[in-house]
C-alpha positions as CSV (number, residue, x, y, z in Angstrom):
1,X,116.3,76.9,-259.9
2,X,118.7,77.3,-256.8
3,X,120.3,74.2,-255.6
4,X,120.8,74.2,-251.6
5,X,123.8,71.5,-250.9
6,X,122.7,70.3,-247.3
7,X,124.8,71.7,-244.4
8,X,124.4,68.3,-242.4
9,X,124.4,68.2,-238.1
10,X,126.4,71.6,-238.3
11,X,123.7,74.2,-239.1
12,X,121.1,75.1,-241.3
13,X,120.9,77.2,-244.6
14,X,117.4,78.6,-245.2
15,X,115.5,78.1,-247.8
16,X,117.1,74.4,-248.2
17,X,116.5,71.7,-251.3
18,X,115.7,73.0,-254.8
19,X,114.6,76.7,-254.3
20,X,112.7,77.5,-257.5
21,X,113.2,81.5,-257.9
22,X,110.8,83.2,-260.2
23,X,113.2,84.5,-263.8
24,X,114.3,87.9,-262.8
25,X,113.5,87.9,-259.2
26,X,116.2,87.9,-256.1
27,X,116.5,85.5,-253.5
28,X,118.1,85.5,-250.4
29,X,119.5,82.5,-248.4
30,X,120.8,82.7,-244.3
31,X,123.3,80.6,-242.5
32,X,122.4,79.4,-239.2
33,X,125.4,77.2,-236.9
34,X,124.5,75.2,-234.6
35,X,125.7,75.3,-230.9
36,X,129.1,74.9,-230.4
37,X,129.8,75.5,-234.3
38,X,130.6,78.8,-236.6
39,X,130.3,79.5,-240.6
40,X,133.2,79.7,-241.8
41,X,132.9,79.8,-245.6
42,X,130.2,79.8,-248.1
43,X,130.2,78.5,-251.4
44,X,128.4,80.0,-254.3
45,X,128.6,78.5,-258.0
46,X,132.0,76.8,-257.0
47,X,133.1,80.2,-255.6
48,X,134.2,81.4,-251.8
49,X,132.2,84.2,-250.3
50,X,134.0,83.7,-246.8
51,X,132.3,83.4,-243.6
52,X,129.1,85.5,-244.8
53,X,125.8,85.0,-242.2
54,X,123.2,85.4,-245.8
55,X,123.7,85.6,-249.6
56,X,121.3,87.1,-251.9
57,X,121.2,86.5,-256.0
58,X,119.7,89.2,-257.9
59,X,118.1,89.2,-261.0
60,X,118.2,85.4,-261.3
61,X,118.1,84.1,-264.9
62,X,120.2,80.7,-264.5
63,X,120.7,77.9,-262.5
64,X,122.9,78.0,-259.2
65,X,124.4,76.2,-256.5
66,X,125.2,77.4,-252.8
67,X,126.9,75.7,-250.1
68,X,128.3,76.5,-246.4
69,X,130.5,75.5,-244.3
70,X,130.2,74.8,-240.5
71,X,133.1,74.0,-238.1
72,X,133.6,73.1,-234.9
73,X,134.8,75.5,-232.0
74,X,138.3,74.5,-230.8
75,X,138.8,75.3,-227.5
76,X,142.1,75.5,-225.9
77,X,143.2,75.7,-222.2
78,X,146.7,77.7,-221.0
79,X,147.2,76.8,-217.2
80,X,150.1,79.2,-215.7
81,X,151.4,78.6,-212.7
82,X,154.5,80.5,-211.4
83,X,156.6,79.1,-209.1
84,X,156.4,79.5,-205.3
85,X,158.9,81.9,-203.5
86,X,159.6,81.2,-199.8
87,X,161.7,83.7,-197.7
88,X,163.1,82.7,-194.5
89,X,164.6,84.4,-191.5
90,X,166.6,83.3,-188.0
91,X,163.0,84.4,-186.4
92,X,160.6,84.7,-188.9
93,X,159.5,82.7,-191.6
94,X,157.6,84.2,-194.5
95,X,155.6,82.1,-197.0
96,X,154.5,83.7,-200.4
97,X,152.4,81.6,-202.4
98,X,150.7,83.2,-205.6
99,X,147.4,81.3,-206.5
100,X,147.8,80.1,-210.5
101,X,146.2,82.0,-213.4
102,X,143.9,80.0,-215.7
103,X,143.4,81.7,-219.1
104,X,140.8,80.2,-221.6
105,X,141.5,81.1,-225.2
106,X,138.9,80.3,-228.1
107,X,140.6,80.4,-231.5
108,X,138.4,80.5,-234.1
109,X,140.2,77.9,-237.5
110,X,139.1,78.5,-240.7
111,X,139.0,75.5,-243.1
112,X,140.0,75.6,-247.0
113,X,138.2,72.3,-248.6
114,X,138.7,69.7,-245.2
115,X,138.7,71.4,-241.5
116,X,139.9,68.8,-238.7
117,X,139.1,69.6,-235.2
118,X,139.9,67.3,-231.9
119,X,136.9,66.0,-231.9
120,X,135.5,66.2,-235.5
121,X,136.3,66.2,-239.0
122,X,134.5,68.4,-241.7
123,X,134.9,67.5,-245.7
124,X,133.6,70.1,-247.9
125,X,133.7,68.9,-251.9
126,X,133.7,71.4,-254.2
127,X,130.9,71.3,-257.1
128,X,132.1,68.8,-259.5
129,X,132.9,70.4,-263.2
130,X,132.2,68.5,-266.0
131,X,133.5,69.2,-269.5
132,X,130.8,69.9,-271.9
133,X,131.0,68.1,-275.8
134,X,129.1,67.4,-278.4
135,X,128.5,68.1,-282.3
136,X,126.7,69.9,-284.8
137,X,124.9,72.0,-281.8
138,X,125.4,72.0,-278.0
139,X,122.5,73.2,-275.5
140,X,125.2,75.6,-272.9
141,X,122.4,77.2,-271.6
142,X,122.9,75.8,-267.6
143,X,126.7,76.2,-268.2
144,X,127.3,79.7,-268.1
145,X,126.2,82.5,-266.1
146,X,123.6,85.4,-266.0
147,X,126.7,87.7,-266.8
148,X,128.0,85.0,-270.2
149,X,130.5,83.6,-268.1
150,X,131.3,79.5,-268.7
151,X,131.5,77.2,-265.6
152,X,132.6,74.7,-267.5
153,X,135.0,73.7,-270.1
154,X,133.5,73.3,-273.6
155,X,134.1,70.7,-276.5
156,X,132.5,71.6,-279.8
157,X,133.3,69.3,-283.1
158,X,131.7,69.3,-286.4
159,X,129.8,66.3,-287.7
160,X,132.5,64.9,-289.6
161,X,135.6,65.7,-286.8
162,X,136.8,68.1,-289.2
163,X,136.3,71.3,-287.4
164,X,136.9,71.3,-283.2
165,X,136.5,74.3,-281.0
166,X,137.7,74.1,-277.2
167,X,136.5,77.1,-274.8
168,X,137.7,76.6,-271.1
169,X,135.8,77.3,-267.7
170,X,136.1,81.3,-266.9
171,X,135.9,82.7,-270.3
172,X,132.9,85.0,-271.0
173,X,130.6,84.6,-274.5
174,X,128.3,86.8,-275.4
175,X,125.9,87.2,-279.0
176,X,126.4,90.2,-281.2
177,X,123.6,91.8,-279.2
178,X,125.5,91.6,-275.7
179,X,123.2,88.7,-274.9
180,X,124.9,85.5,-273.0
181,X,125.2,82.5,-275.1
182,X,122.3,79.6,-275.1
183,X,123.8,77.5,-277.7
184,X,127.0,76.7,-279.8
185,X,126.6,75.2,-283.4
186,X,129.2,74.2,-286.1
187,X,127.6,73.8,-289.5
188,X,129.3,72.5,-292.8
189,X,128.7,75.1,-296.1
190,X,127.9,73.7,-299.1
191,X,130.0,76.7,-301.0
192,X,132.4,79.7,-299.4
193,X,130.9,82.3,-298.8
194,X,133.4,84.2,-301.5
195,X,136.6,82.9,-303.1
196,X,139.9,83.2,-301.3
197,X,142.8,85.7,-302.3
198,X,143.8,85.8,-305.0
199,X,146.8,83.2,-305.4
200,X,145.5,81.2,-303.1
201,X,143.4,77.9,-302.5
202,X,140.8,76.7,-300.1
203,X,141.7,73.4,-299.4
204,X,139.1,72.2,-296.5
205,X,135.5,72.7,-296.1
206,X,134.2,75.8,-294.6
207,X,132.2,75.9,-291.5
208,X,130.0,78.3,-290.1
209,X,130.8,78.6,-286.2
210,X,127.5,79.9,-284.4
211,X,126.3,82.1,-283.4
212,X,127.5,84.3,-285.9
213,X,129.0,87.7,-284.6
214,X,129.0,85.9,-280.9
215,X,132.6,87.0,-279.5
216,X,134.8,86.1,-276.4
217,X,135.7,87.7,-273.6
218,X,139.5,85.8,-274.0
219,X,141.0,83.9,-277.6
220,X,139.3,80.3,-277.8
221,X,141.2,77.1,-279.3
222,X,139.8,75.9,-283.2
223,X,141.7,72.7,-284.8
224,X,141.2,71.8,-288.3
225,X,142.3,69.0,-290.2
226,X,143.3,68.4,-293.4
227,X,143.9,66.3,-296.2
228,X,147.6,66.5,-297.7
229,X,146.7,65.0,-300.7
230,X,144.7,67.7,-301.7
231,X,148.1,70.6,-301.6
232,X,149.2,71.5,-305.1
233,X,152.2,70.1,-305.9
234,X,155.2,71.5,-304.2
235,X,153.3,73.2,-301.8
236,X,154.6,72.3,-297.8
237,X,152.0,71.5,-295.1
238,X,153.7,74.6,-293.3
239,X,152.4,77.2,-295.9
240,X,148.8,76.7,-294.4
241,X,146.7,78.8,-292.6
242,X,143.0,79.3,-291.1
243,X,141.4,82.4,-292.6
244,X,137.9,83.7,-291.1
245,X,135.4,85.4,-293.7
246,X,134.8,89.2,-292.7
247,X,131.0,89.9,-293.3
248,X,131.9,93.7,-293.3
249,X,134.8,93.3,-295.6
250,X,133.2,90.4,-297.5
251,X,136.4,88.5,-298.4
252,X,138.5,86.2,-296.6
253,X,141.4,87.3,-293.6
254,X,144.1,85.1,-292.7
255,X,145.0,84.3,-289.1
256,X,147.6,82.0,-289.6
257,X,148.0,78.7,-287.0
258,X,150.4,76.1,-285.9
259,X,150.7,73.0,-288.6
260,X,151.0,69.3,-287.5
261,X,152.4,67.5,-290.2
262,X,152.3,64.4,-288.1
263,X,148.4,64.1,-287.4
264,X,147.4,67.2,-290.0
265,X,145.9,69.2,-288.1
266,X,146.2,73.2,-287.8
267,X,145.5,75.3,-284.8
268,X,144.8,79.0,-284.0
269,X,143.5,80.8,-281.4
270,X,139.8,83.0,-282.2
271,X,137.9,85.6,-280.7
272,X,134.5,85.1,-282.0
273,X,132.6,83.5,-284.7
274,X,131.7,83.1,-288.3
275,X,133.1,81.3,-291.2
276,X,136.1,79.8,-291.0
277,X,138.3,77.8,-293.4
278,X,141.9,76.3,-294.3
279,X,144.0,78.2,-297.3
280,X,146.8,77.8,-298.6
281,X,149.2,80.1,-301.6
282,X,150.5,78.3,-304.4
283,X,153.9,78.2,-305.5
284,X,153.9,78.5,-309.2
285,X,157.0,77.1,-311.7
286,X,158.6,79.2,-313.7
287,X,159.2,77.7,-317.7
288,X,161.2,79.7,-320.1
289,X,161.7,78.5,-323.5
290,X,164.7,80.0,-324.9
291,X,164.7,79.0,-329.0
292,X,167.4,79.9,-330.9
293,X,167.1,79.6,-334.8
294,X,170.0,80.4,-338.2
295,X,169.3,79.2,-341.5
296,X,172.7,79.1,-343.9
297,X,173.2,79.0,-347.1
298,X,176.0,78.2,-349.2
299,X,176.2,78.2,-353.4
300,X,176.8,74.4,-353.8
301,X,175.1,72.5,-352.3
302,X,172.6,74.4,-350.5
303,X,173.2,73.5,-346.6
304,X,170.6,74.3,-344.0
305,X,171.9,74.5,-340.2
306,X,168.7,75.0,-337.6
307,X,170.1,74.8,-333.8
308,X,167.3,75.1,-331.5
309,X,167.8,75.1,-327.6
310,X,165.6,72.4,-325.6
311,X,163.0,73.6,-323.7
312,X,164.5,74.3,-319.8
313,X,162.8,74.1,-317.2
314,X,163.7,76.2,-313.7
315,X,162.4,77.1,-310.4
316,X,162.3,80.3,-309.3
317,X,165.5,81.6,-307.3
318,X,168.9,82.6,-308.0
319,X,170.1,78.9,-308.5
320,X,167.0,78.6,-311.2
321,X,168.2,81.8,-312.9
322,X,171.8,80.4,-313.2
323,X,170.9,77.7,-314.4
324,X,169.0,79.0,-317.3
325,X,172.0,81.7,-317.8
326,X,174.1,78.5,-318.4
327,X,172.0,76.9,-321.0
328,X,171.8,80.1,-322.9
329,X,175.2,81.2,-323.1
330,X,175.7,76.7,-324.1
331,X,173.5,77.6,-326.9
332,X,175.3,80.2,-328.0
333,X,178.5,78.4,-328.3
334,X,177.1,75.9,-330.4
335,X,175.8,78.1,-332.8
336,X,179.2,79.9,-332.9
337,X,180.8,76.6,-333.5
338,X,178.6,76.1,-335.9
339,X,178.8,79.1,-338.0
340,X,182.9,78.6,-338.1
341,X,182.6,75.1,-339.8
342,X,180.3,76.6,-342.5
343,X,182.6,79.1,-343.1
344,X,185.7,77.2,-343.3
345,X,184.0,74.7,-345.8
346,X,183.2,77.9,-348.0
347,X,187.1,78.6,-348.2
């Protein structure tokens, strides 16, 4: 259906109303001023066409909108009169007087949104956009055009807020066939669809975004949140990243994104759709147990000596290393130490 906005006193626009086209079918539309006014713009989805006298949609398959614009015709008079020249002599007196020149100029003023006139005063308002939300599954169907194009800004969340897609006004969908987009659905998975890197941990939901394979014609905006209790120990907020699961590689492929550790929520910009998820690497901690054991015996009385280090602890790093290096060469010492004073109570 083709929606006529009407042109008012100005002029007509023919066919006027709701014009319902046949799917696939053309239709054309003509632009008629009245006396004394001109076209000077036509509007067509929310787009200029300029001062056009008919506009025809081919193949229509979606809704549409189509407005004009009349204006009034400024006219404008330039009076010139040049000044009167009188020559006089002892005998004779000569009088030249030239008649004045009236010159009628009709400018023709083009109007952007409001045209003001003299006389009259033309508003033209734009088609109002309207930003598109909803969750689970949103009907986009009369918000994008026959080409996949989006008239208007789209907000997508999951049921649980977990999961948000944004795709503004101007950006082109399409589905993995080429076809425009109809619908946009965010579902929940029970499971991944396969395990995450190796090293690393999913640590929100997955979602399918749908329709699977759909793709854009610029990157989109998806936010996840996530739970901070649920990073392994040591792990910062900024190691995480969204990863999308590649159904021709069949494992998981970091993006990366931009960590809020204030509301914890992650951002990254997409191109098209299929699961999605937050991951994370984990930082392991590195134990050694260094154990050093000497038994001695002397004839009378039998004296066993058993050092044994305690169990340290370090992270991985240089500072961790050193720190261990120190306790080892502590150890040794002690055993030295240890070995002296058996020996000197032999003697």
């Amino acid at each position: 259906m083709i929606t006529v906005t009407d042109a008012g006193a100005f002029g007509t626009i023919s066919p006027s109303g709701a014009v319902t086209v046949p799917f696939g079918t053309n239709q054309t539309f003509t632009f008629t001023s009245n006396p004394g006014y001109l076209v000077t713009n036509v509007m067509v989805d929310g787009n200029q066409q300029g001062p056009i006298s008919s506009y025809t949609f081919t193949n229509v398959t979606a809704n549409h909108n189509i407005a004009a614009n009349f204006t009034l015709i400024q006219v404008s008079t330039t009076t010139s009169t040049p000044p009167t020249t009188t020559t006089t002599t002892p005998t004779t007196t000569t009088t030249t007087t030239t008649t004045a020149i009236t010159t009628t100029t009709t400018p023709v003023v083009i109007p952007t949104t409001t045209t003001t006139t003299t006389t009259t005063t033309t508003t033209t308002t734009p088609p109002v956009t309207t930003t598109v939300t909803g969750t689970g599954t949103v009907d986009v169907s009369s918000d994008v055009t026959a080409g996949g194009e989006f008239i208007a800004p789209i907000t997508l969340s999951s049921a649980d807020n977990s999961a948000t897609i944004n795709i503004p006004a101007g950006i082109s969908g399409t589905t993995s066939d080429g076809q425009p987009l109809t619908s946009i659905i965010v579902t929940p998975l029970p499971e991944p669809p396969a395990p995450p890197p190796a090293g690393e941990n999913i640590i929100s939901s997955s979602y399918e975004f749908g329709p699977s394979g759909a793709r854009f014609s610029s990157p989109i905006t998806m936010t996840f949140s996530y739970d901070p209790t649920k990073l392994a120990s040591g792990v910062p907020e900024t190691s995480l990243v969204i990863a999308y699961y590649s159904v021709s590689e069949g494992q998981w492929v970091t993006l990366g994104g931009v960590v809020n550790t204030v509301n914890h929520t992650i951002t990254v910009q997409v191109d098209h759709f299929t699961a999605f998820a937050v991951i994370t690497g984990v930082t392991t901690t590195t134990t050694p147990v260094v154990t050093l054991s000497k038994q001695l015996t002397t004839t009378t009385p039998m004296t066993t000596t058993s050092v044994t280090t305690p169990t340290t602890t370090s992270t991985t790093g240089p500072a961790g290393w050193l720190i261990a290096l120190i306790a080892v060469v502590a150890v040794i010492v002690i055993v030295v130490l240890v070995l002296a004073i058996v020996a000197r109570r032999k003697k």
